[in-house]
KEMINU-601045 format. One line per 3 residues: number of its first residue (from 1); for each residue x negated, y, z of N, C-alpha, C. Coordinates in pm, whole numbers, plus 50000, padded with zeros to 5 digits. Layout:
BEGIN
NUM) X/Y/Z/X/Y/Z/X/Y/Z; ...
This chain:
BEGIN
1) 16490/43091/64713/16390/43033/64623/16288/42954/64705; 16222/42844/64640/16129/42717/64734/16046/42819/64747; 15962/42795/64890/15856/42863/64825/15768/42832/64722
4) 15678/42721/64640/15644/42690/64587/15683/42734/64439; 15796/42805/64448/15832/42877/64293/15787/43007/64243; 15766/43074/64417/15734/43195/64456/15579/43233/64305
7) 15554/43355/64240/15451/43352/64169/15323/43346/64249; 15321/43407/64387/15189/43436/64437/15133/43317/64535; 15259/43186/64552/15192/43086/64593/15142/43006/64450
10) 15212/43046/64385/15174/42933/64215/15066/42960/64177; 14982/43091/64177/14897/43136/64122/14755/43075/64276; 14806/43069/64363/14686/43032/64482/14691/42906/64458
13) 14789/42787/64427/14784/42707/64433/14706/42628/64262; 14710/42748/64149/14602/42751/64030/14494/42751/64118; 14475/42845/64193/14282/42850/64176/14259/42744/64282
16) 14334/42683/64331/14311/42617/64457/14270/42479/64390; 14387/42415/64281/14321/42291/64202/14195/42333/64087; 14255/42452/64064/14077/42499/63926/13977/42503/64030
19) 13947/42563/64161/13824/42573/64274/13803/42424/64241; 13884/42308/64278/13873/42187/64346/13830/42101/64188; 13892/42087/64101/13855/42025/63994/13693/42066/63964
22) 13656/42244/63934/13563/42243/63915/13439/42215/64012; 13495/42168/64153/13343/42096/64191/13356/41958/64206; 13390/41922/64166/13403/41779/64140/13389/41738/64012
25) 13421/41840/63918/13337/41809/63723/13207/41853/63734; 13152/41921/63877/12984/41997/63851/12928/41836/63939; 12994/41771/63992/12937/41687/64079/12945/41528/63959
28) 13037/41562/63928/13075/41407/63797/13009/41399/63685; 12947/41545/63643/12861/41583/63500/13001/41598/63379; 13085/41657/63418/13170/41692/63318/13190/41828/63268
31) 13072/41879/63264/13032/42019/63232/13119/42077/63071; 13040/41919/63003/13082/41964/62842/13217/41950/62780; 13303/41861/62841/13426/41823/62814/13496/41962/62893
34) 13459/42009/63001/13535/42105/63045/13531/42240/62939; 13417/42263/62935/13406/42408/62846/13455/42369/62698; 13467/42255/62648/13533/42245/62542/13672/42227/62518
37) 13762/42186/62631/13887/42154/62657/13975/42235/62718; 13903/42304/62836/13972/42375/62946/13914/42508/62946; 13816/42562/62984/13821/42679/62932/13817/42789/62821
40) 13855/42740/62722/13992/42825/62616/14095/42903/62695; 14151/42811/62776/14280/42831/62821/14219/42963/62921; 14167/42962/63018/14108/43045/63103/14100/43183/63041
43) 13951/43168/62953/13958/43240/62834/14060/43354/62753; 14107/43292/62728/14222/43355/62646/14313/43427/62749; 14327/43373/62815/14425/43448/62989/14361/43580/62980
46) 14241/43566/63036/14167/43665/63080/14115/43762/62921; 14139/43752/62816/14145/43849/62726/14253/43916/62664; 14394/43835/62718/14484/43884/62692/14505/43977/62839
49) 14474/43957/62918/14508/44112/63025/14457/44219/62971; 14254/44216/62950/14213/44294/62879/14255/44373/62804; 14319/44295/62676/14398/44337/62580/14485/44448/62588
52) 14562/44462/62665/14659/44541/62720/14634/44637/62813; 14507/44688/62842/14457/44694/62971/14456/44891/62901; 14433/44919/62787/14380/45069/62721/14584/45126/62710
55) 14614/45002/62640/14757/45070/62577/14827/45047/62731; 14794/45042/62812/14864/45016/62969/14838/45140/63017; 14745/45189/63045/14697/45313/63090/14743/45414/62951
58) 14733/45389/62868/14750/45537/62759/14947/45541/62749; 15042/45444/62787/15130/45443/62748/15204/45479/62934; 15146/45481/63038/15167/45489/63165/15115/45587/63222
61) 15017/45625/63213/14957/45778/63200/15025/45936/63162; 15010/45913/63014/15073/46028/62949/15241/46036/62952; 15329/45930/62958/15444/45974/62995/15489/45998/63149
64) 15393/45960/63197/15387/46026/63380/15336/46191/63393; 15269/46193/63334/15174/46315/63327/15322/46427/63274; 15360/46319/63140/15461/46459/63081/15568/46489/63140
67) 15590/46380/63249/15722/46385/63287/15703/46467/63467; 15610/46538/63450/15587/46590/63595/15626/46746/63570; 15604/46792/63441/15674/46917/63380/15583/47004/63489
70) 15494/47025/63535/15408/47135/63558/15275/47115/63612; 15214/47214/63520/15080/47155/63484/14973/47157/63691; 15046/47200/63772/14976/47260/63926/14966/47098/63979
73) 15095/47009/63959/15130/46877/64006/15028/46727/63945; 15011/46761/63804/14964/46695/63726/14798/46728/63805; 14742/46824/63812/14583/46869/63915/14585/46774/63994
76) 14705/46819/64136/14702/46725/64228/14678/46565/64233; 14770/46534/64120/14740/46384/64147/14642/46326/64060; 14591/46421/63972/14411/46385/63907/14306/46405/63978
79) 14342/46466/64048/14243/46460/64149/14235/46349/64240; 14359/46321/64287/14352/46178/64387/14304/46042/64301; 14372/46084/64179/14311/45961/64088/14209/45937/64095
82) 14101/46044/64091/13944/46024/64068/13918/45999/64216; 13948/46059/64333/13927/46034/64442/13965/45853/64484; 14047/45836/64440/14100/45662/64481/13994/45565/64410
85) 14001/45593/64264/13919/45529/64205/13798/45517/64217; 13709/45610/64292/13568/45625/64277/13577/45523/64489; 13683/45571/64560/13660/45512/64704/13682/45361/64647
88) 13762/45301/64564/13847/45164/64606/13701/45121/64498; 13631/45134/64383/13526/45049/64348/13370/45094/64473; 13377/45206/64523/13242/45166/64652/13309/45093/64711
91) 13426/45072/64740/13481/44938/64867/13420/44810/64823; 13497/44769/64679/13454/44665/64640/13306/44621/64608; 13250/44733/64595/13067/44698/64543/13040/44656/64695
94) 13085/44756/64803/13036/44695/64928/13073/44566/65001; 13213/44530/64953/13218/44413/65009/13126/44300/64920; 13095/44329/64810/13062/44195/64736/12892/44201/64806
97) 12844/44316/64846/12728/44322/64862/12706/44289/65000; 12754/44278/65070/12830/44254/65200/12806/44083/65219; 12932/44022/65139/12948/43880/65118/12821/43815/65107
100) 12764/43884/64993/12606/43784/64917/12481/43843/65037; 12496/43914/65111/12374/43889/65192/12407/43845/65334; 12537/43797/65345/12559/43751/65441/12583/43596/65439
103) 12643/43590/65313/12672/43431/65304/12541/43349/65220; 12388/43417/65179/12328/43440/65091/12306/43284/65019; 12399/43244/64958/12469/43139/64868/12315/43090/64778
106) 12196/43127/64770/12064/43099/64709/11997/43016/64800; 12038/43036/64941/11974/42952/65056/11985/42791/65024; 12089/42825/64986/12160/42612/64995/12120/42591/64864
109) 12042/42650/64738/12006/42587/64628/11925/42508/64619; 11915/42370/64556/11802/42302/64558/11682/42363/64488; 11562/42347/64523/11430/42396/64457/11462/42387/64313
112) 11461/42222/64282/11487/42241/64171/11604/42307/64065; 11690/42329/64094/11779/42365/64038/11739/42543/64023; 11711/42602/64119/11626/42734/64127/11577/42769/64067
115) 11433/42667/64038/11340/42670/63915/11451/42680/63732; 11544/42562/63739/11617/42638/63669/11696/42695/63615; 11766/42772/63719/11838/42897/63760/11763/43008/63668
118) 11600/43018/63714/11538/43146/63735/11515/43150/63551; 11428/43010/63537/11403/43012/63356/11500/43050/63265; 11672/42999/63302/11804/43028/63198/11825/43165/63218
121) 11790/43250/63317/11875/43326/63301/11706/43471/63347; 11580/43449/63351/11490/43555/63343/11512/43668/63246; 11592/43644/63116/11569/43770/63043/11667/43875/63107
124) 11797/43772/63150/11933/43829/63190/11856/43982/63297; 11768/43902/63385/11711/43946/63495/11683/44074/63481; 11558/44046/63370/11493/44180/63322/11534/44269/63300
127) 11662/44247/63250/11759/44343/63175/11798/44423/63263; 11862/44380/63406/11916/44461/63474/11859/44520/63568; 11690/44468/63567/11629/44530/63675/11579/44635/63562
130) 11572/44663/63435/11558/44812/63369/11695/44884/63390; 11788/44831/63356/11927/44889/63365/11897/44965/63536; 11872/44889/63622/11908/44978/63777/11794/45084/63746
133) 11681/45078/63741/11551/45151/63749/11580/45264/63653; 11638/45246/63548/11717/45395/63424/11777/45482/63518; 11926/45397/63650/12018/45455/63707/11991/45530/63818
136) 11845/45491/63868/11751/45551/63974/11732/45698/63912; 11673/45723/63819/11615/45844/63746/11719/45909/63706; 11874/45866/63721/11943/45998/63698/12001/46084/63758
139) 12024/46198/63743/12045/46350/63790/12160/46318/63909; 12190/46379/64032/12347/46354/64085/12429/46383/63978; 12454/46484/63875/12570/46493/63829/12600/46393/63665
142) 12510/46325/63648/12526/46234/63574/12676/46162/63568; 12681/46130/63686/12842/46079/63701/12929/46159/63631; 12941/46270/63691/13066/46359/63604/13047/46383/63469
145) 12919/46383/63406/12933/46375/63295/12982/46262/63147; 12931/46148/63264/12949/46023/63199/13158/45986/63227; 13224/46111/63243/13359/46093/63235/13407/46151/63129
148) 13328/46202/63049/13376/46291/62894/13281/46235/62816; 13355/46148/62750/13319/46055/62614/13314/46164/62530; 13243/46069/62404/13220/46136/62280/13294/46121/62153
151) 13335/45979/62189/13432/45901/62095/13561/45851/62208; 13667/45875/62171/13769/45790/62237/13781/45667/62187; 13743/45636/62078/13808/45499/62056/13647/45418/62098
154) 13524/45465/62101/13431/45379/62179/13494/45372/62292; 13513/45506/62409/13564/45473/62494/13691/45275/62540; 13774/45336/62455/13920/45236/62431/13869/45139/62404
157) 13756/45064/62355/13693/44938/62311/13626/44895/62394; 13617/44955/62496/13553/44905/62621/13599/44920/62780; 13632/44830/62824/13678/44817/62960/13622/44853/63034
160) 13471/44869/63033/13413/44940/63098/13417/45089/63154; 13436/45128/63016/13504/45258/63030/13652/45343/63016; 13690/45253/63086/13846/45279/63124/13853/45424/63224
163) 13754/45496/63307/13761/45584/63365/13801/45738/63265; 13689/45694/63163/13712/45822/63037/13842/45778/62990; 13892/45696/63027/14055/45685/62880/14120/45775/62947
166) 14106/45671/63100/14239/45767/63194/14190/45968/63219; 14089/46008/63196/14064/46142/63194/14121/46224/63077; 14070/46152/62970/14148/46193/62821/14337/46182/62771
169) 14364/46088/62837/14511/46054/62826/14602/46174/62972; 14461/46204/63060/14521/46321/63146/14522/46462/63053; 14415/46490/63032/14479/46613/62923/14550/46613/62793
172) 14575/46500/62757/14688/46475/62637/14793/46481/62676; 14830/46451/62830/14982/46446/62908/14969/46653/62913; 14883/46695/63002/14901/46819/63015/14906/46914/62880
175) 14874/46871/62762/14856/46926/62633/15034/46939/62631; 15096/46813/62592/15249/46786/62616/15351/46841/62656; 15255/46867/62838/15381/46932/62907/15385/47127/62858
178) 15267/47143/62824/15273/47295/62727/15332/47319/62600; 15365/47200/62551/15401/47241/62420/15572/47218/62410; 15603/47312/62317/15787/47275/62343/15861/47155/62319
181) 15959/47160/62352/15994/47041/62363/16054/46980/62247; 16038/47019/62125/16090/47011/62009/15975/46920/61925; 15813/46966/62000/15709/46939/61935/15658/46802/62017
184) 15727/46821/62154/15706/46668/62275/15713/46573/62256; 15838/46565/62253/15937/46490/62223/15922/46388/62166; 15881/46369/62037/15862/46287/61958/15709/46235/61969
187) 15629/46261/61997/15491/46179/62083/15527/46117/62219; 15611/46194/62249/15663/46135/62442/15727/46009/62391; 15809/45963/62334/15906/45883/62214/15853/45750/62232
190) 15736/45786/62151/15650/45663/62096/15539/45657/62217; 15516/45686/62348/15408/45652/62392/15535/45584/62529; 15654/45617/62508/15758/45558/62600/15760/45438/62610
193) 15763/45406/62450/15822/45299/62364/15727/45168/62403; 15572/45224/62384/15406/45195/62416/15428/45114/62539; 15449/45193/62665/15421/45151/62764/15518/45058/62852
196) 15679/45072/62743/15782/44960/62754/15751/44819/62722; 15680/44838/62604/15652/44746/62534/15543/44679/62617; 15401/44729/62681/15333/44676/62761/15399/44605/62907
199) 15467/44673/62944/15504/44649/63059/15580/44516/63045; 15692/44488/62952/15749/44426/62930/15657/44260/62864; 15513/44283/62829/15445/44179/62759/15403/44144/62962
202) 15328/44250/63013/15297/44239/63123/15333/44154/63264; 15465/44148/63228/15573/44096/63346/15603/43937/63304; 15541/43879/63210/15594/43753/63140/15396/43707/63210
205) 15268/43773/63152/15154/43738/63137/15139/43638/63300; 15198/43715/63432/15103/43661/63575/15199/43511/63576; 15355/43504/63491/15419/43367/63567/15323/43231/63472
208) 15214/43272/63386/15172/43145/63348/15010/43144/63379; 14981/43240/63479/14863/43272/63564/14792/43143/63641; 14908/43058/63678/14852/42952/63742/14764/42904/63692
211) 14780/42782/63572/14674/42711/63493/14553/42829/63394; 14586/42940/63336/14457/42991/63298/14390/43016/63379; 14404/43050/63497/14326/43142/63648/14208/42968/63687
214) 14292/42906/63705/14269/42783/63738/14111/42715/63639; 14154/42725/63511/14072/42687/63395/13984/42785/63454; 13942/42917/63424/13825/42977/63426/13799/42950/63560
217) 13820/42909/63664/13736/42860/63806/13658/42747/63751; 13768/42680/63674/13737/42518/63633/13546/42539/63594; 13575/42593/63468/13452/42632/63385/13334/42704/63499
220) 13381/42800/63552/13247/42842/63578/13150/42751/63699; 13273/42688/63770/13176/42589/63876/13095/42498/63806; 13241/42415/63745/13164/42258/63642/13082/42286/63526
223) 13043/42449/63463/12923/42450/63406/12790/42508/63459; 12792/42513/63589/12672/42549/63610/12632/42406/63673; 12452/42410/63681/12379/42272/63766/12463/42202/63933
226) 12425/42136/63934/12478/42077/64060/12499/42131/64152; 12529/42216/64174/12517/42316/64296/12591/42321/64407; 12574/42303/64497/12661/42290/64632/12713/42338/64625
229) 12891/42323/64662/12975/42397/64728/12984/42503/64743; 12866/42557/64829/12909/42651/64953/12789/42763/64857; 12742/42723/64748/12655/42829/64688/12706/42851/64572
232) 12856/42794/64552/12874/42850/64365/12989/42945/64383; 12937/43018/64289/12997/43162/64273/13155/43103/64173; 13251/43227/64277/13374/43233/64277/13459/43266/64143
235) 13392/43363/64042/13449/43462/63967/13362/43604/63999; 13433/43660/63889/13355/43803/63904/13410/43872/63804; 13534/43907/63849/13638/43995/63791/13571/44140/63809
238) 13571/44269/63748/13497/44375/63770/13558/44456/63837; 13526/44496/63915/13554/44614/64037/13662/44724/63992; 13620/44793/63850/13633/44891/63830/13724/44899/63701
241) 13716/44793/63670/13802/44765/63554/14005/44709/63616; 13926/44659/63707/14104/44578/63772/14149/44681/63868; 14045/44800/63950/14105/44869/64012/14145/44968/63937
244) 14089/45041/63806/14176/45139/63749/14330/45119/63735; 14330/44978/63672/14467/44960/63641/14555/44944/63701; 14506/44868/63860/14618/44889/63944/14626/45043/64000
247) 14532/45127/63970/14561/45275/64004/14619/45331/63953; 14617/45285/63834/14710/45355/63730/14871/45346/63763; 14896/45191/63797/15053/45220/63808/15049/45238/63925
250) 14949/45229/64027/15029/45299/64179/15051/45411/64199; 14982/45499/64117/14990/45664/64122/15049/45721/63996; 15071/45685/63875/15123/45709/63776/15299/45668/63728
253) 15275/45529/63781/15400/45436/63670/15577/45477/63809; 15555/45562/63930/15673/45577/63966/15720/45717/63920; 15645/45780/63825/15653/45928/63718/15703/45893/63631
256) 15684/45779/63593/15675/45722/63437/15829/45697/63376; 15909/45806/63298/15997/45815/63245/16072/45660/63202; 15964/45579/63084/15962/45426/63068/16038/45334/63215
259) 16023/45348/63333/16002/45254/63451/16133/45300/63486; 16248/45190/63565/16372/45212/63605/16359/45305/63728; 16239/45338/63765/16259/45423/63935/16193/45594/63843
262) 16153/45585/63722/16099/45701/63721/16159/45835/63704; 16146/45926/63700/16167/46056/63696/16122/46133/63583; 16245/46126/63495/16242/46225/63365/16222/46330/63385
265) 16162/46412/63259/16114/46529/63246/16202/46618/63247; 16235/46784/63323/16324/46849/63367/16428/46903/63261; 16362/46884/63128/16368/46953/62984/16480/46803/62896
268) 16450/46693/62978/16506/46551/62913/16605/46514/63010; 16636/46580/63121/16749/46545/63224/16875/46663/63197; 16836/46736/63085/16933/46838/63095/17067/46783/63001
């Protein structure tokens, strides 16, 4: 195969013309034609991963979980889960925090543009300097609590809180592997079916990655002010949202009954 057919040069070679188009539409004043034309496309990319992102984990999860057939194994690797997940988003908070005071991308802003930088976006500001100052005042164990929702389907409506799905879809797998297999069975069935069905939407979504990936670079350079180069922000995909999911299938989806490498349940191999 060329390389150029390869997906992971197609997709570098998206953000490489979306990087390049969008500073050259922030430098041309084609701000408005872009956000009206081109990022849709971006857009829509990036809500259709979303999309899939709850029934990915609830359909990859629980038939991994059920298919481990004892509840000592299923501990072990919830535990690493929470352990991976909580190390791989401090990685990422630190590198980004890392990047911006090292590369500190505000230096190269023009005054003016600063001035208004600071006016469009002051309330944004406010907001999150109450939001950190709330997160100051809470307890150490706040964390663990904020992993047992109140509602699952608030939970599921928010990407944010993808940590509570994957905790809840862990004791729905261990609920499973206790109950007989007469009563399993037929929930194991349909959450098989779930995560076939995702996987299978999943594996089609990254080969047309190029041009949406591309569009949302497009948009976010060529709608902000003139801004140099070397000071406009990249993207800002969330830490914690893209690493669950790749945690999910690195530690879950080679269990996962659904997946050609996985390992059926001892009760479904007989």
């Amino acid at each position: 195969m060329a390389w150029h057919k390869k997906l992971h040069w197609r997709i570098i070679i998206g953000l490489a013309l979306g990087v390049g188009y969008g500073v050259l539409a922030a430098s041309m004043g084609w701000g408005q034609f872009t956000d009206d034309w081109i990022t849709p496309f971006g857009t829509v990319f990036l809500n259709a991963l979303k999309l899939i992102g709850v029934p990915l984990v609830l359909g990859s999860l629980i038939t991994g979980v059920a298919s481990l057939s004892d509840v000592r194994k299923v501990s072990r690797i919830g535990s690493r889960t929470i352990i991976i997940y909580v190390t791989t988003t401090a990685v990422a908070v630190t590198i980004g925090l890392l990047a911006v005071n090292l590369v500190r991308p505000g230096d190269r802003v023009p005054d003016a543009v600063k001035a208004e930088l600071q006016q469009a976006y002051s309330g944004d500001a406010e907001q999150r300097e109450t939001a950190a100052q709330a997160t100051r005042e809470r307890g150490p164990l706040d964390m663990f609590v904020d992993m047992i929702p109140d509602n699952f389907f608030s939970s599921a409506s928010n990407n944010r809180n993808m940590l509570q799905v994957v905790i809840i879809v862990i004791f729905v797998g261990i609920g499973l592997i206790q109950l007989p297999e007469n009563k399993a069975k037929p929930l194991i069935d349909v959450f098989e079916s779930l995560s076939g069905v995702v996987i299978r939407s999943l594996s089609r979504a990254p080969r047309s990655a190029c041009s949406p990936i591309g569009s949302t670079k497009r948009s976010r350079c060529s709608s902000s002010p003139a801004i140099p180069w070397s000071s406009t922000p990249m993207g800002s995909m969330r830490p914690t949202t893209a690493s669950t999911r790749s945690l999910v299938m690195s530690v879950f989806a080679p269990h996962s009954p659904s997946l050609p490498t996985g390992r059926r349940p001892a009760w479904r191999r007989a």
